[in-house]
C-alpha atoms as one frame of an Amber mdcrd trajectory, in Angstrom:
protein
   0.000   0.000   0.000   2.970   2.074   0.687   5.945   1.889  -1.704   7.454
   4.788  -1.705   7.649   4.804   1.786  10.940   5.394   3.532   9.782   3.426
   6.862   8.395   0.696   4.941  11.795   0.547   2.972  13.725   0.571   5.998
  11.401  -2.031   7.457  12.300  -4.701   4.665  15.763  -4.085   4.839  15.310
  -5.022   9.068  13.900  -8.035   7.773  16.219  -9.290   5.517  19.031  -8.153
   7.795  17.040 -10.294  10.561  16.442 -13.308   7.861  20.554 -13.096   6.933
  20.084 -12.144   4.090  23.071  -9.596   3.945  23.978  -9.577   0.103  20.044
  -8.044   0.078  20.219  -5.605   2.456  23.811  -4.178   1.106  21.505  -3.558
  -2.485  18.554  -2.173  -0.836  20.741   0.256   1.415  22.594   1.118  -1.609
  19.247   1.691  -3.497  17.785   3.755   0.339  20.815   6.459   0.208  20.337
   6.803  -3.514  16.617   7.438  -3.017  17.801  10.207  -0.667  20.390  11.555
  -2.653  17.960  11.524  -5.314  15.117  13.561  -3.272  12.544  11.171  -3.024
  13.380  10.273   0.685  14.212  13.156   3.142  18.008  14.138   3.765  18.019
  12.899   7.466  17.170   9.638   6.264  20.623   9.131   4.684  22.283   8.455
   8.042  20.062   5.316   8.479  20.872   4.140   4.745  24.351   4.162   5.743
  23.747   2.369   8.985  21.895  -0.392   7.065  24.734  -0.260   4.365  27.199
  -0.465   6.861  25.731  -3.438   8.512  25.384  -5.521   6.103  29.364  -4.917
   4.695  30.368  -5.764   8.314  27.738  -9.199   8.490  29.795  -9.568   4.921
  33.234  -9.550   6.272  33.954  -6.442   4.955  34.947  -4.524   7.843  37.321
  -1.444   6.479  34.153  -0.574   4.058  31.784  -1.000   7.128  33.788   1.490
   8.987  33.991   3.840   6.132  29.954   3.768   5.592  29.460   4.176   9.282
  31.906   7.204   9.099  29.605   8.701   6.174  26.842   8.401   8.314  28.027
   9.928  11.623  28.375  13.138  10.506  24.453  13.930   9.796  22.822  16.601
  11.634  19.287  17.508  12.288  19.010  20.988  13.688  22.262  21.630  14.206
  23.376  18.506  16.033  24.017  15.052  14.864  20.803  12.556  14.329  19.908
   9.796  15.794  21.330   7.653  13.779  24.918   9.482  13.540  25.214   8.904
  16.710  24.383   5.114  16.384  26.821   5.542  13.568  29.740   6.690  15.754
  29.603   3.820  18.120  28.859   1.703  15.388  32.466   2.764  14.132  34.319
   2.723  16.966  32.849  -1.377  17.399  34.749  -1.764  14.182  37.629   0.460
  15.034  38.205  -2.128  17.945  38.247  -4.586  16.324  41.124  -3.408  13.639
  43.141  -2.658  16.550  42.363   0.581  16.347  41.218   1.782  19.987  43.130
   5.332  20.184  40.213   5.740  17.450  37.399   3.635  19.134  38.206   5.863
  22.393  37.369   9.147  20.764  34.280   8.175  18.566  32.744   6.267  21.772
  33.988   9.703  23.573  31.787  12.002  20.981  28.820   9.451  20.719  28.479
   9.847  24.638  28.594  13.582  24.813  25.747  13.568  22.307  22.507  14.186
  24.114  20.943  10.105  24.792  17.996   9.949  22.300  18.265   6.215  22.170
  19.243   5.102  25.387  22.882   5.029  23.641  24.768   6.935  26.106  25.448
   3.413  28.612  27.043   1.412  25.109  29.204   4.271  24.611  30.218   4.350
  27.841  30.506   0.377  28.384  33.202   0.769  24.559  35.322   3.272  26.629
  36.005   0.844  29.558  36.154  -2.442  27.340  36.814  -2.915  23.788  34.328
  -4.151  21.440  35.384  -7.646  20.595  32.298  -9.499  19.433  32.925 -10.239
  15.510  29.087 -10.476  14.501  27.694  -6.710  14.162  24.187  -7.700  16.095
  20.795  -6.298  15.686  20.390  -3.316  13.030  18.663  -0.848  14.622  19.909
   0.287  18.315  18.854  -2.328  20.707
């Protein structure tokens, strides 16, 4: 009934994601941010593309491009602060940054997602990456848990 519909879009790609079906979610991210960049979704929405995107190149092995698609997606702002999902996005990278061996860089994105006011209850997993490094290999749920 609704297929132009950005929720509903993101809502499929949950599903696959849940149903393992990564090489499906990497296309239908990659066809979310284009609807985006294209207008047809609104701008905000491109952090979440990225965080789906992002996902699924992590659940695919592909960590380094993971990292870089979480990085795109961290920087999005919503009235004059970073969204929801940039935030997600920054602890999201600094899971991966761990596990490159990168924790001088974990430290400061966990650092910057915890300073960011707690919309999603994110604030405590920030805070749990700066005592502990992220060491599960398996990315988890999609969405913020």
């Amino acid at each position: 009934q609704f297929p132009d519909s950005h929720g509903m879009h993101s809502a499929r790609l949950v599903a696959l994601y849940e149903d393992k079906r990564y090489d499906e979610v990497f296309k239908g991210a990659a066809e979310y941010i284009e609807l985006v960049k294209k207008g047809d979704y609104p701008p905000v929405e491109i952090a979440k593309g990225y965080v789906f995107l992002a996902t699924a190149q992590w659940a695919l092995g592909q960590q380094q491009e993971a990292l870089e698609s979480f990085r795109a997606a961290s920087h999005v702002e919503v009235a004059g602060r970073l969204s929801r999902w940039a935030v997600w996005a920054l602890v999201r990278a600094a899971n991966v940054e761990d596990l490159l061996g990168r924790r001088t860089d974990a430290v400061r994105d966990y650092k910057e997602a915890a300073a960011q006011p707690d919309l999603w209850e994110i604030r405590p997993i920030a805070k749990a990456g700066l005592s502990k490094p992220f060491q599960a290999k398996d990315p988890g749920s999609l969405p913020p848990p």
